[in-house]
C-alpha positions as CSV (number, residue, x, y, z in Angstrom):
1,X,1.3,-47.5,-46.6
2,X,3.2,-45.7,-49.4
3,X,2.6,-42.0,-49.6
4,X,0.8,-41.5,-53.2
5,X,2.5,-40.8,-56.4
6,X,1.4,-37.1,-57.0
7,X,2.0,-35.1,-60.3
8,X,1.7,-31.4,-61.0
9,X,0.4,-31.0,-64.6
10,X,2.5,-27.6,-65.4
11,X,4.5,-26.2,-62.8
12,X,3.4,-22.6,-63.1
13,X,3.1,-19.9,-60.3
14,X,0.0,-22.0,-58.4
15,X,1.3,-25.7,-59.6
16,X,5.0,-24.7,-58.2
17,X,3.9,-22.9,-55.1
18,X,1.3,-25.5,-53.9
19,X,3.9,-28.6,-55.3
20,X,6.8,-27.2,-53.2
21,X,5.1,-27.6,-50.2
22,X,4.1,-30.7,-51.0
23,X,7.5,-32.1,-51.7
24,X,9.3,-30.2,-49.1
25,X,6.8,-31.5,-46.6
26,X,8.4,-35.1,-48.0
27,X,5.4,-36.0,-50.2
28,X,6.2,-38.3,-53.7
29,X,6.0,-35.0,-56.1
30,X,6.8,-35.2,-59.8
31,X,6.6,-31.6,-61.7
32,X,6.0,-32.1,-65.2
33,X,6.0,-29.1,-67.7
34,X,6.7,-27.7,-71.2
35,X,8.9,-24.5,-70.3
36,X,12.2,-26.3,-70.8
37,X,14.5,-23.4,-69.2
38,X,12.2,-24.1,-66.2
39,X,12.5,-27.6,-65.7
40,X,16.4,-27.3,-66.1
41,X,16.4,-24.9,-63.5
42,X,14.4,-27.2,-61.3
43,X,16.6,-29.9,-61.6
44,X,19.6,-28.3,-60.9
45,X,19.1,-25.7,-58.0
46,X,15.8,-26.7,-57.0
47,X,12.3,-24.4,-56.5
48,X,12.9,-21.4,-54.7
49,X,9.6,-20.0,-53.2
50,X,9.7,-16.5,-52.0
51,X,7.0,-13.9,-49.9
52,X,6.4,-10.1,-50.2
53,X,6.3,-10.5,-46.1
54,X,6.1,-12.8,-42.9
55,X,7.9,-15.8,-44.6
56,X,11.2,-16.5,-44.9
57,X,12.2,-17.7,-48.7
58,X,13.3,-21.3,-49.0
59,X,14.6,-23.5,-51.6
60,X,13.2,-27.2,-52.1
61,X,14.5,-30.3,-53.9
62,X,12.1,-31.2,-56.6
63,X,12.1,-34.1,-59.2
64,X,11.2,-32.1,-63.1
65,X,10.6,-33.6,-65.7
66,X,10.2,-32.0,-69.9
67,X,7.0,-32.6,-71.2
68,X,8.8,-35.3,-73.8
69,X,9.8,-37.3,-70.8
70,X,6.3,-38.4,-69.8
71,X,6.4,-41.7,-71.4
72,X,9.0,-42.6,-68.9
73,X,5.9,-43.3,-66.4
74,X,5.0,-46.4,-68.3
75,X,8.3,-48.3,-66.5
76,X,7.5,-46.0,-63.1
77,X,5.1,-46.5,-60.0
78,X,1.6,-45.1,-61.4
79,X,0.1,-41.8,-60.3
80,X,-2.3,-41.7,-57.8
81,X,-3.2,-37.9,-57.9
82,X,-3.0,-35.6,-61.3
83,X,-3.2,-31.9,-59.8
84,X,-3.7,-30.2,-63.8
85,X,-2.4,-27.0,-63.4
86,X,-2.1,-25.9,-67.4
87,X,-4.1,-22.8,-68.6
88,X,-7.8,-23.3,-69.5
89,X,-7.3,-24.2,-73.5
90,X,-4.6,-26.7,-72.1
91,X,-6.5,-28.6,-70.5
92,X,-7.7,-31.6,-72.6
93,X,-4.9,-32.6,-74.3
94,X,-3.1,-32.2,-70.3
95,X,-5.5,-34.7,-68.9
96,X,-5.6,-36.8,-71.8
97,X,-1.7,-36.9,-71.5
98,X,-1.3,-37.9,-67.8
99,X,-4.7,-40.1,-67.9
100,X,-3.3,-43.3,-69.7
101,X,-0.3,-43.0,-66.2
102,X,-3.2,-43.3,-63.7
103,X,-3.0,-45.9,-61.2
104,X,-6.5,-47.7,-61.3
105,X,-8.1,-45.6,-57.8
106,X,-5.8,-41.9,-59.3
107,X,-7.8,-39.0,-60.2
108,X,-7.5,-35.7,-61.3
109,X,-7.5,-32.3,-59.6
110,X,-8.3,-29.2,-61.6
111,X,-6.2,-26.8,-59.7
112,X,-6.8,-23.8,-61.8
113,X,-8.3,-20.6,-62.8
114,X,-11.5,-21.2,-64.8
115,X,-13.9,-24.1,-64.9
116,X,-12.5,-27.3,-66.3
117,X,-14.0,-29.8,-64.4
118,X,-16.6,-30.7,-67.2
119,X,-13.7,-31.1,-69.8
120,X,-11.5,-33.4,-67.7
121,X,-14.7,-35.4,-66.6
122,X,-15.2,-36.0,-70.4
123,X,-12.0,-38.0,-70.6
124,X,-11.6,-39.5,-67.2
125,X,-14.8,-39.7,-66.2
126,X,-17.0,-37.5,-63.2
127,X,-15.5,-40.3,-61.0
128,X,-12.7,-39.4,-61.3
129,X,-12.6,-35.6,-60.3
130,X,-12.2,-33.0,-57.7
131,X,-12.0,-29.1,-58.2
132,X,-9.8,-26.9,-56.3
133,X,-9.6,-23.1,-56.1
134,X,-6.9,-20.9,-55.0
135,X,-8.5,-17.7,-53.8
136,X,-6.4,-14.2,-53.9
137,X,-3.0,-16.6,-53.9
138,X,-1.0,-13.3,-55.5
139,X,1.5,-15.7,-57.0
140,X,3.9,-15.3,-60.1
141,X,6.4,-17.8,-61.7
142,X,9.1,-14.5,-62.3
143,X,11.9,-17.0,-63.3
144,X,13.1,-20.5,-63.9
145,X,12.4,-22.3,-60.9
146,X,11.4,-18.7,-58.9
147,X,8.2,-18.2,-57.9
148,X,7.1,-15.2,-56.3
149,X,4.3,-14.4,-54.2
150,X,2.7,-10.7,-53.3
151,X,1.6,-11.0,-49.8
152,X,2.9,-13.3,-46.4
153,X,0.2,-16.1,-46.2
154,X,-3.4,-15.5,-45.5
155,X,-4.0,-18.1,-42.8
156,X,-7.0,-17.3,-40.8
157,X,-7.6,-13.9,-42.2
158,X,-8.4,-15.8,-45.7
159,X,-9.0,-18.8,-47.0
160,X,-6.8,-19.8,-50.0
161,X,-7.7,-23.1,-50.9
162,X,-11.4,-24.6,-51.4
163,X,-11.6,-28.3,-52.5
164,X,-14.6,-30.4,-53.6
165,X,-16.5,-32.8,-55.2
166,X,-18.3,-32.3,-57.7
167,X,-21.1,-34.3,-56.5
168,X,-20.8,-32.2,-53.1
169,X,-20.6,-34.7,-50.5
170,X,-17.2,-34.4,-48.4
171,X,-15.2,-37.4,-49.2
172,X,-12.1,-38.5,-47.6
173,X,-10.0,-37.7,-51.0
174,X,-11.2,-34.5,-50.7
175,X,-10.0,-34.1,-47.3
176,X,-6.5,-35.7,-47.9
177,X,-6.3,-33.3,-51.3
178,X,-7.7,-30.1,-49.0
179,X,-4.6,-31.5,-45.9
180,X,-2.1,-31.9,-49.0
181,X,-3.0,-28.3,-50.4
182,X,-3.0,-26.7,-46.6
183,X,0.3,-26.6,-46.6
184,X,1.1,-23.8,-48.8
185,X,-1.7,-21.6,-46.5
186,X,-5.1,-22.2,-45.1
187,X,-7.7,-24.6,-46.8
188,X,-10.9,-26.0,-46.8
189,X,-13.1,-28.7,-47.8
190,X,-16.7,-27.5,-49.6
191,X,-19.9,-29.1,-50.3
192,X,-20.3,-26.1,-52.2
193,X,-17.9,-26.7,-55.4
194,X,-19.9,-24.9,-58.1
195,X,-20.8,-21.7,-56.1
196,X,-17.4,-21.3,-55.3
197,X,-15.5,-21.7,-58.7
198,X,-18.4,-19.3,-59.9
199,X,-17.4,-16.7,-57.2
200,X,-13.6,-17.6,-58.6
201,X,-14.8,-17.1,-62.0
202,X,-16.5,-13.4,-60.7
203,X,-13.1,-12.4,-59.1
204,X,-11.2,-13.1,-62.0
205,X,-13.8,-11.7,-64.6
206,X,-13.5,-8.3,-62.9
207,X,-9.3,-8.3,-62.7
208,X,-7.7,-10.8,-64.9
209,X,-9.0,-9.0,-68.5
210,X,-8.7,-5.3,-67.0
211,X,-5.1,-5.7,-66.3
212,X,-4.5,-7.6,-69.7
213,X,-5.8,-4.6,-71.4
214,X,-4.3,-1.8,-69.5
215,X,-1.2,-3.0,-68.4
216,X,-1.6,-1.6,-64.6
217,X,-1.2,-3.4,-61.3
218,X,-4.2,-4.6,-59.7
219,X,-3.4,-1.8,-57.0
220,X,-3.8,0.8,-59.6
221,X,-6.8,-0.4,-61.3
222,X,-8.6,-0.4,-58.1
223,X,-7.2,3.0,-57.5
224,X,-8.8,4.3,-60.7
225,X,-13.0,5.6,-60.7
226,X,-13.9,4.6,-64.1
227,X,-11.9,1.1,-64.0
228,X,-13.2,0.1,-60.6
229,X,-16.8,1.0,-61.6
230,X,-16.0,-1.1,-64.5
231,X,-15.3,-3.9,-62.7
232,X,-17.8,-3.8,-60.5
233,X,-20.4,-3.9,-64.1
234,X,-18.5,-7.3,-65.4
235,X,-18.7,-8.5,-61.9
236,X,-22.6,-7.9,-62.1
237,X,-23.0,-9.4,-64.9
238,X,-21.1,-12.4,-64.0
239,X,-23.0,-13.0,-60.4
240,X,-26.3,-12.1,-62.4
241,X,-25.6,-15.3,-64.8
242,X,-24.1,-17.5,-62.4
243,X,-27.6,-16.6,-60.3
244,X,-29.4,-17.5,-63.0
245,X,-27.8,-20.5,-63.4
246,X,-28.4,-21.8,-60.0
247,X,-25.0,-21.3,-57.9
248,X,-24.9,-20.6,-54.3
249,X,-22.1,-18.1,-55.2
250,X,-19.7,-17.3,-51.6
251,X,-18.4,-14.2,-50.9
252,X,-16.2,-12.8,-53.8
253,X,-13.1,-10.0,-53.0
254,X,-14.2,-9.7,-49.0
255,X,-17.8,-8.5,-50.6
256,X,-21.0,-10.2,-50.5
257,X,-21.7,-11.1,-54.1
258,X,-25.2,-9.0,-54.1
259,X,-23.3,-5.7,-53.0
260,X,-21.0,-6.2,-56.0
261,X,-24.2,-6.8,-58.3
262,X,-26.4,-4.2,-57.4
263,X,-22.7,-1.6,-57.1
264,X,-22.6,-2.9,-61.0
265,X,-26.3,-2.1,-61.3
266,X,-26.0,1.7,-60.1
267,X,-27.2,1.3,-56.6
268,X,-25.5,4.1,-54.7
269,X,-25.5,2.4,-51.3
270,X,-24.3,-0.9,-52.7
271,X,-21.4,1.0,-55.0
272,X,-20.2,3.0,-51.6
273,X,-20.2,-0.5,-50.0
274,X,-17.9,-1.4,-52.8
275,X,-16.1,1.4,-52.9
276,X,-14.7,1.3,-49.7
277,X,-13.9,-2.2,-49.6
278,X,-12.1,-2.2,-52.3
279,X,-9.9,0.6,-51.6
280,X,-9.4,-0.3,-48.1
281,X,-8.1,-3.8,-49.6
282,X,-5.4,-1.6,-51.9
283,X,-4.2,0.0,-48.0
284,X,-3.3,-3.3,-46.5
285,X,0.3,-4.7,-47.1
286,X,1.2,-5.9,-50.0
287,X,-2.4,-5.0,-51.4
288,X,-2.9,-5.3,-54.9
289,X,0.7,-4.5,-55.6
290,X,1.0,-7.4,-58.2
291,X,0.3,-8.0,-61.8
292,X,-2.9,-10.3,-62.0
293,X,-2.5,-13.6,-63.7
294,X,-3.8,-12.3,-67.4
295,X,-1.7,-9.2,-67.1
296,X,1.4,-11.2,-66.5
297,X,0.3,-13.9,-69.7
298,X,0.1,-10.5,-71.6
299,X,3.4,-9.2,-71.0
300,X,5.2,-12.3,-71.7
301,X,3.1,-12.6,-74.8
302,X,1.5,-15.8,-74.2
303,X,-2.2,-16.6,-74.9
304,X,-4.7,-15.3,-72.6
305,X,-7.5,-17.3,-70.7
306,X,-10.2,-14.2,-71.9
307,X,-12.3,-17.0,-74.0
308,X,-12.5,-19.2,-70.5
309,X,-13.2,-16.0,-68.1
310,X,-15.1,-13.1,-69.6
311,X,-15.9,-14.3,-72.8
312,X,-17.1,-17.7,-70.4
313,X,-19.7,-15.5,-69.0
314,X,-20.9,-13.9,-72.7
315,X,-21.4,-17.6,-73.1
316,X,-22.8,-18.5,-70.5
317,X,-25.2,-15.7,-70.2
318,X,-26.6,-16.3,-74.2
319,X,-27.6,-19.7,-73.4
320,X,-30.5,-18.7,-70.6
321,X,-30.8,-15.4,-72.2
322,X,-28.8,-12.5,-70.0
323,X,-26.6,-10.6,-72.1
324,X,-23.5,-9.1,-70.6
325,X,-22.1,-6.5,-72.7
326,X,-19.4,-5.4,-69.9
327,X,-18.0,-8.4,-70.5
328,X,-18.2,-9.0,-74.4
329,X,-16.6,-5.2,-74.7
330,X,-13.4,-6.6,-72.0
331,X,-13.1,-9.9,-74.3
332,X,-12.9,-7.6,-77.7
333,X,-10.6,-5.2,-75.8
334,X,-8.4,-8.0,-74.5
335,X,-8.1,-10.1,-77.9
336,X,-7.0,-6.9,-79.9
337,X,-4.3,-6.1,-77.3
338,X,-3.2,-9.8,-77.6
339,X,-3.3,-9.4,-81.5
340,X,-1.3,-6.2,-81.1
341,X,-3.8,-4.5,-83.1
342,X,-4.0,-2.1,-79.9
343,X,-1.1,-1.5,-76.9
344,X,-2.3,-1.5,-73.3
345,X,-3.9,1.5,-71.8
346,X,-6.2,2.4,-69.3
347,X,-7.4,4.5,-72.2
348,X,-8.9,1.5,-73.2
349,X,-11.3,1.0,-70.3
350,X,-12.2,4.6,-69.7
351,X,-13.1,4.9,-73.3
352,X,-16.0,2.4,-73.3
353,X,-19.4,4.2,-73.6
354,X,-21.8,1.2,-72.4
355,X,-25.9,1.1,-72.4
């Protein structure tokens, strides 16, 4: 039997990471996305994946094609398997575009930060999707065809990928997408898809935003009393509303989701629990010595994801009636900085007198 037709909907950091592995493991990988400089480079020299530690760097053949060059798939071998790896607000228009090249049994796999399986469902249809998280994957897309990541591989220490269904049963597509994602690093099939992209959605809510609006390395934000109390409110907030909502929510930045709440709640015990953790995590190699995903979007000036993340959260929470005012305050923060009515500044953060 043919190995399936895959395609990576934008070959950013987490689309070009897991996609390399993929095709250097000999898998039919086509990497489709709009950064033309990118693509070039990808067609002549390859994607080059490189580690802070542990793993050596390596250079793979891919096959790249420009965004204009889609329509080419209506003379080509349908795709089985759409891994949409665009930011949030790309999303529609992403799946739309790939949809009409699906083979008759191809779905789609939301392989990115926020929670986008609803929108992709609305024009493919809840048959035909799977979720899958990358957990603390530290990886940046630093050049054409170079992509960098901050740490060796978690393997058994962590586990980077979770795949599922939305419907939670374990099906044997999630298992071959979970063996096809394993491997970039360790991986898992869950029953458990909405509790964990909720605990995704926490960890990003209390990093993503912060370092947009500051400018520091997740490392130094950590580092920092007020900012690290800060994050531990959004995080509250976040876990409170996805409670409320009904998610089994997993553990979240090595932390059992209740010690992070009741730390953003002004527990003592629960915010020395949370202390410590978190500053242990800055101590290990390569620990928090990146630029999260937002903080890199800012300083390229792209877009940000704040609306799908924080502001998600705001959203969320005023439709059963929890307000989170951490969060509303990071959203503000993070759209004037991306306005460039305001620069980046810690200042920013430790200015905020909250209720």
């Amino acid at each position: 039997m043919d190995k399936p037709r895959i395609a990576i909907v934008g070959a950013g950091a987490v689309g070009a990471y897991a996609g390399s592995y993929m095709a250097q493991a000999g898998h039919d990988v086509t990497f489709i996305d709009p950064w033309p400089e990118h693509v070039e480079a990808m067609r002549s020299r390859g994607l080059t994946i490189e580690h802070l530690k542990d793993v050596a760097p390596f250079t793979v053949p891919v096959q790249a094609i420009h965004l204009t060059e889609l329509q080419s798939f209506a003379k080509q071998k349908p795709v089985d398997i759409a891994f949409i790896c665009m930011k949030s607000y790309d999303t529609a228009w992403a799946t739309a575009m790939i949809a009409q090249y699906l083979a008759p049994g191809g779905y789609v796999v939301s392989l990115q930060n926020c929670i986008n399986e609803e929108v992709i469902a609305g024009i493919v249809g809840w048959g035909r999707v799977l979720g899958a998280i990358a957990s603390l994957i530290t990886v940046e897309l630093s050049a054409p065809a170079l992509v960098k990541r901050a740490a060796g591989k978690s393997g058994a220490s962590h586990t980077v990928y979770r795949v599922g269904e939305p419907h939670g049963r374990i099906s044997p597509r999630a298992e071959y997408i979970t063996s096809l994602v394993a491997l970039s690093d360790s991986a898992l099939t869950t029953n458990n898809l909405w509790g964990e992209r909720w605990s995704k959605l926490v960890a990003n809510v209390m990093g993503n935003g912060i370092a947009a609006a500051t400018g520091l390395l997740a490392k130094e934000a950590t580092a920092d009393d007020a900012i690290r109390a800060f994050a531990a409110r959004l995080g509250s907030e976040a876990i409170r509303v996805g409670q409320a909502l009904g998610y089994d929510l997993e553990e979240i930045l090595h932390l059992d989701a209740e010690i992070i709440a009741k730390a953003g709640e002004g527990d003592d015990a629960a915010r020395a629990a949370y202390d410590a953790q978190r500053l242990a995590d800055t101590q290990k190699p390569g620990g928090g010595a990146h630029r999260a995903s937002m903080g890199q979007d800012m300083m390229k000036g792209r877009r940000t994801e704040i609306e799908y993340l924080n502001g998600f959260v705001v959203a969320r929470g005023a439709e059963i009636g929890i307000a989170a005012p951490a969060n509303a305050a990071l959203t503000d923060i993070v759209k004037r900085v991306e306005r460039g009515d305001v620069a980046a500044s810690p200042d920013l953060i430790r200015g905020l007198r909250l209720n």
